[in-house]
C-alpha positions as CSV (number, residue, x, y, z in Angstrom):
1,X,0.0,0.0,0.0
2,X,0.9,3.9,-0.1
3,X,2.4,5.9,2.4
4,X,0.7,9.2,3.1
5,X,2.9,12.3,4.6
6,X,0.9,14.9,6.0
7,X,2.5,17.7,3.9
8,X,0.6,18.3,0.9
9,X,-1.3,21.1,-1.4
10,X,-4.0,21.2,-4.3
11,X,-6.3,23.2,-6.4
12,X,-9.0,22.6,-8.3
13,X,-11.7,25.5,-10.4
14,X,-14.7,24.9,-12.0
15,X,-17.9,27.1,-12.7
16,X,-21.4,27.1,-14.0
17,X,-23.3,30.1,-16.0
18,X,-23.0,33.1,-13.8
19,X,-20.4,31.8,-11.5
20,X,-16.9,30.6,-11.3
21,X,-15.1,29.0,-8.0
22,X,-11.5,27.8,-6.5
23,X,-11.2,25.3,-4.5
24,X,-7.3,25.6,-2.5
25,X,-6.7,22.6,0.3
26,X,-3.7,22.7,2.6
27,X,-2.1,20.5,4.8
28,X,0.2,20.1,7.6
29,X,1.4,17.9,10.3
30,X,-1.2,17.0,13.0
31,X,-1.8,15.2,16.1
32,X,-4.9,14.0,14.7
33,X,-7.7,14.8,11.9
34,X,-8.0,19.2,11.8
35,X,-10.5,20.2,9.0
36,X,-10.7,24.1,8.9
37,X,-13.4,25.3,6.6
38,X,-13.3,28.9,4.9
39,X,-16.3,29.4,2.7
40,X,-18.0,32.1,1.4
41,X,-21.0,33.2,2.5
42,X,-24.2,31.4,1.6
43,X,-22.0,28.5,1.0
44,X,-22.0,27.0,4.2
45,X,-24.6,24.4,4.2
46,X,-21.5,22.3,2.1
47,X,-19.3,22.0,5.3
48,X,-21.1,18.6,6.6
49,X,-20.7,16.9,2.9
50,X,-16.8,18.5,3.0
51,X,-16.3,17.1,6.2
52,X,-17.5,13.6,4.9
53,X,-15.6,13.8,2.3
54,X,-12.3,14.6,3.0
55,X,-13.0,12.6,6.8
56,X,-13.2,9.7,3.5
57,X,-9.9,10.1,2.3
58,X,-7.7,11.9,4.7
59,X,-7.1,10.0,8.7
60,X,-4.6,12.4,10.2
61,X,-3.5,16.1,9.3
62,X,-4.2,19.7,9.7
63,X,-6.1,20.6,7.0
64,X,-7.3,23.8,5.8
65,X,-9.5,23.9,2.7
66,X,-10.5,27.2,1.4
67,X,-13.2,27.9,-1.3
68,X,-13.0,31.4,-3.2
69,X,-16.6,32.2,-5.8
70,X,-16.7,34.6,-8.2
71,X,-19.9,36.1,-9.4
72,X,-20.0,37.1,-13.1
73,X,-21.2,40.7,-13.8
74,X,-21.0,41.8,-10.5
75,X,-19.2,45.0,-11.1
76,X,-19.9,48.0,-9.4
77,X,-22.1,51.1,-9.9
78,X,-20.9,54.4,-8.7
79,X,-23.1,56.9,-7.2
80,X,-22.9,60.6,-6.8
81,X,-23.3,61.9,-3.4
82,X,-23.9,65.2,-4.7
83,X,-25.0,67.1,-1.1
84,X,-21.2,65.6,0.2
85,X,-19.2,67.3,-2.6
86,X,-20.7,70.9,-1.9
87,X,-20.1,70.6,1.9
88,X,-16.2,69.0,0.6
89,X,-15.9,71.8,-1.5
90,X,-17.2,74.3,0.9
91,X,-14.8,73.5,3.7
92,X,-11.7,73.5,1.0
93,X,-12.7,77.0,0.4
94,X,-12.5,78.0,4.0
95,X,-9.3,75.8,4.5
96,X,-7.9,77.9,1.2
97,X,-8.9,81.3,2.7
98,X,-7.9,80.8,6.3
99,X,-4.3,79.5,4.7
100,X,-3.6,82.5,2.5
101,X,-4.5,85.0,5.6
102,X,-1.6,83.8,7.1
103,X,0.8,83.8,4.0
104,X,0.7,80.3,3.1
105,X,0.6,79.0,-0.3
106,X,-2.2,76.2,-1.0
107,X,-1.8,73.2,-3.5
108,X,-4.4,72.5,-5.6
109,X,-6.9,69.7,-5.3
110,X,-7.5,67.4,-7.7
111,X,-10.8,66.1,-8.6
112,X,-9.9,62.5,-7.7
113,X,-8.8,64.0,-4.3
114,X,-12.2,65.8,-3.6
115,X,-13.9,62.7,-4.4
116,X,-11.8,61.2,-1.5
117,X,-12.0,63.6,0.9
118,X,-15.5,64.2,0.4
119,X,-16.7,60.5,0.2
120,X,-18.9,61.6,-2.3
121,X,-18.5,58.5,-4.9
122,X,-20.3,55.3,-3.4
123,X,-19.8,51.6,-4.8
124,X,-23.3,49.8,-4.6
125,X,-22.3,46.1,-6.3
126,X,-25.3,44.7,-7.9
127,X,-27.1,42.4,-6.5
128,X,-25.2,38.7,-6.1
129,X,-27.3,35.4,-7.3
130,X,-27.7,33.2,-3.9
131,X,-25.8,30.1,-4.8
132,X,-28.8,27.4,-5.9
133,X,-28.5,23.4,-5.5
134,X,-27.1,22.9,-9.0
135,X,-24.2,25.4,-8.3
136,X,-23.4,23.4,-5.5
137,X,-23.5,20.3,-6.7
138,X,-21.1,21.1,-9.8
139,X,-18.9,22.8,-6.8
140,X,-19.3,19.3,-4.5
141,X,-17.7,17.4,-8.2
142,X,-14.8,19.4,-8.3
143,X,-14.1,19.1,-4.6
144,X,-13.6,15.3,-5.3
145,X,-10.9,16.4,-8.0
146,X,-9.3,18.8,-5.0
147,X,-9.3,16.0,-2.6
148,X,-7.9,13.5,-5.3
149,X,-4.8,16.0,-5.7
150,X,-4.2,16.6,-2.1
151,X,-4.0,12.9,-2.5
152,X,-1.5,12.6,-4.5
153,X,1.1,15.3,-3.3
154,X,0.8,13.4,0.1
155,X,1.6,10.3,-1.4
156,X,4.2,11.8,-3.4
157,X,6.1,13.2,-0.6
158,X,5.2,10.0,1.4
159,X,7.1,8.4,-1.3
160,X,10.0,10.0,-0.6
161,X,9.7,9.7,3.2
162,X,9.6,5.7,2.8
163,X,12.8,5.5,0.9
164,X,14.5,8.0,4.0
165,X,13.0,5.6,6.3
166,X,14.3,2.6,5.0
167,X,17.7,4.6,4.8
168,X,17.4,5.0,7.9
169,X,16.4,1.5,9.2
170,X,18.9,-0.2,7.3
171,X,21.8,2.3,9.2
172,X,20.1,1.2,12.4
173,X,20.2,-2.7,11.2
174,X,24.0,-2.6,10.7
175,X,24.4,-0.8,14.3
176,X,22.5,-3.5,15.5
177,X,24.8,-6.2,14.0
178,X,28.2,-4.2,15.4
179,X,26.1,-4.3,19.1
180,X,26.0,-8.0,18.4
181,X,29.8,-8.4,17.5
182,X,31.0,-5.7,20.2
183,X,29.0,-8.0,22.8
184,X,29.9,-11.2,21.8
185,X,34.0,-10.0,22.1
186,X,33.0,-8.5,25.5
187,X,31.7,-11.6,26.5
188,X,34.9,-13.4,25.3
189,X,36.9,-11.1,27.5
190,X,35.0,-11.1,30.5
191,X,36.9,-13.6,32.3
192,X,40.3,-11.7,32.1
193,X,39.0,-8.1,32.8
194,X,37.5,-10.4,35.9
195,X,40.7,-11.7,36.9
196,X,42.4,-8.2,36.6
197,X,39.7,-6.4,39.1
198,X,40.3,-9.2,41.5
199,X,43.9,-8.7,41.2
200,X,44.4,-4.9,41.4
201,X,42.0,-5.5,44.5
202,X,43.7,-8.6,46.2
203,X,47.2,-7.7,45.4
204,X,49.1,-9.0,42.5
205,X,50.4,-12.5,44.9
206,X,47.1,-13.2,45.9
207,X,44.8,-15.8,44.7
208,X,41.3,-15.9,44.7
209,X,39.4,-19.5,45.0
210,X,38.1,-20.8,41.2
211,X,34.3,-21.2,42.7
212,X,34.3,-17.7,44.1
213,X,35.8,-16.2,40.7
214,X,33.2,-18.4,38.3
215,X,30.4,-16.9,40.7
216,X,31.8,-13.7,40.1
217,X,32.1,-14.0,36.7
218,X,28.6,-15.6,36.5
219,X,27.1,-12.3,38.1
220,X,29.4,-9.9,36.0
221,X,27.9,-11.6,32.7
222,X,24.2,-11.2,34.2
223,X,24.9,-7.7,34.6
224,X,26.4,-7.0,31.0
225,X,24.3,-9.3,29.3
226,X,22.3,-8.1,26.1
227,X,21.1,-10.7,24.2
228,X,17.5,-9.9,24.9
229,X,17.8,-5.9,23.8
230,X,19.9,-6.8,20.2
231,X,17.0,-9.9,20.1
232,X,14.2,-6.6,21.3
233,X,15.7,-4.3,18.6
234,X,15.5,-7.0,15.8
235,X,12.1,-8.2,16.3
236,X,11.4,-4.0,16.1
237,X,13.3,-3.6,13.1
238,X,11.5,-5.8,11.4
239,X,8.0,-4.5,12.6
240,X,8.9,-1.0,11.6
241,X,9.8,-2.6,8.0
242,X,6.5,-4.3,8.0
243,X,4.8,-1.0,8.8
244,X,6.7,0.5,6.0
245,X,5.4,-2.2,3.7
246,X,2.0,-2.3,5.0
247,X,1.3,1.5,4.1
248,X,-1.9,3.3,4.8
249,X,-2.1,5.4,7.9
250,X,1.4,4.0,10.0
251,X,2.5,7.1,11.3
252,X,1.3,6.5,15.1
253,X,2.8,2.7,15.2
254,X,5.7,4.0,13.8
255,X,5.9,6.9,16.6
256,X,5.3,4.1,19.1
257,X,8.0,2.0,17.8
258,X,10.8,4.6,18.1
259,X,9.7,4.6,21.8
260,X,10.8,1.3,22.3
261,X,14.0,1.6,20.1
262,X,14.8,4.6,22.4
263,X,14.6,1.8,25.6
264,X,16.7,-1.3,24.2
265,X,19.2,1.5,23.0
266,X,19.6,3.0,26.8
267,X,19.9,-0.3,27.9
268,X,23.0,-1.0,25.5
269,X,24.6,2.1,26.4
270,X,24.0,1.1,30.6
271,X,25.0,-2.2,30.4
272,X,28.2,-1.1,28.2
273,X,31.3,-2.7,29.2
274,X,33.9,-1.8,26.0
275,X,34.0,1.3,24.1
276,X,32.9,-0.8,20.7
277,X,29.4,-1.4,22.2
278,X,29.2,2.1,23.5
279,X,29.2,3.4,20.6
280,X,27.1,1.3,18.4
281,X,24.2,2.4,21.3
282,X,24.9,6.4,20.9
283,X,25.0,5.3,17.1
284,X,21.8,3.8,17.0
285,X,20.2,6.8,19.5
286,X,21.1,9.4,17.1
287,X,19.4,7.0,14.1
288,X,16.5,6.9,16.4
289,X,15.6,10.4,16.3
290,X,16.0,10.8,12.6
291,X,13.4,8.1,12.8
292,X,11.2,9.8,14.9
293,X,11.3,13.3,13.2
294,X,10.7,11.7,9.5
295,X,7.7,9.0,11.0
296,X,6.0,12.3,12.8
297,X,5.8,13.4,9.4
298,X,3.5,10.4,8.2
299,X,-0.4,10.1,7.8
């Protein structure tokens, strides 16, 4: 199946005699499933069939969709308020006066100005045509096309989110083998890096009885044993690579998962006894947040 990221954008026009519309849909990351409706007015009796519709096709996102009508012929008259340009004109004539009194030249008004200052020019649109069912109904069929689009730029970019995250996983597989291989050879020198504690504790001439050293040893390897976190972080890697596979709406699972990366990987780095293994756990801790910031990204 597809991955879905939760970026994506898409437009779609359409019209009928009289009228002509764009539909605009954006979305972003989300916790969840935000619709945010901007419609014109008389148009809102299409927000519960919108939020069906994209509820349909879209599971997790904030998403704005935005629809913008145009109404053919609606220009505007002008009107002349002929009772405001006398009073305009009137008060320039006093302002004029008072300003030569005192010596002061005056620049002249234009006529564009005077209709300014005067407020004497008035747009009255013409009267709109109230959107009817048929308008909406042609509107409603190029929503589908909108919602198709937004679609397929979230799959595109989901696309190339999959490929990172395989990337990502396989750098976090080979980790995960150099864990294995760093604790195997820890294991292997256990017994030594035993006998040299006892040692610089006991005094280079002393000896220490073999039962009491294989107990110690027994307890060391308890301690610094990982087996179960490299088996943990394999059975994960392959979940996350079924998730991948599977498709669809994966982004929370995959969240989840990165939790319990984030544990096993602590775990290497606390039980830690050689510098290889150390750093194969900060390795795969650093891999593990690139995974988390690219999977918060998905549907």
């Amino acid at each position: 199946m597809t991955l879905y990221s939760m970026t994506g954008f898409a437009e779609a026009a359409g019209g009928v005699e009289g009228l002509a519309w764009r539909w605009e849909a954006r979305s972003v990351n989300g916790r969840g499933l935000d619709l945010r409706l901007r419609l014109p007015e008389g148009w809102e009796s299409l927000e519960p069939e919108l939020r069906r519709r994209v509820g349909q096709a879209v599971s997790r996102g904030s998403v704005t969709i935005g629809l913008r009508v145009e109404h053919a012929g609606a220009s505007a008259a002008m009107a002349l308020d002929r009772e405001a340009l006398a009073e305009a004109v009137a008060a320039l004539v006093v302002v004029r006066d008072a300003a030569r009194a005192a010596g002061l030249e005056v620049a002249p008004v234009s006529a564009e100005r005077l209709l300014q200052i005067a407020g004497a020019q008035s747009a009255e649109p013409q009267r709109r045509r109230a959107p009817d069912e048929a308008a909406m109904g042609a509107a409603l069929d190029s929503l589908d096309a909108l919602i198709a689009g937004l679609a397929e730029t979230r799959a595109r970019e989901g696309a190339a989110l999959g490929a990172s995250l395989g990337g990502v996983l396989d750098a976090m597989e080979a980790q995960a083998r150099a864990a294995r291989a760093a604790h195997a050879a820890q294991t292997d020198a256990a017994p030594e890096r035993l006998r040299a504690r006892v040692a610089a504790l006991t005094g280079a001439g002393a000896t220490t009885p073999p039962e009491r050293l294989a107990a110690e040893l027994a307890l060391l390897a308890v301690k610094a044993d990982v087996a179960e976190e490299l088996d943990r972080l394999d059975a994960h890697l392959a979940a996350a690579r079924a998730l991948l596979a599977r498709g669809g709406a994966v982004g929370r699972e995959l969240d989840f998962l990165t939790q319990e990366f984030n544990r096993e990987a602590g775990t290497l780095c606390a039980k830690a006894e050689s510098p290889a293994l150390t750093e194969a756990g900060l390795a795969m801790k650093v891999l593990i947040d690139r995974l988390r910031e690219q999977a918060q990204n998905l549907q």
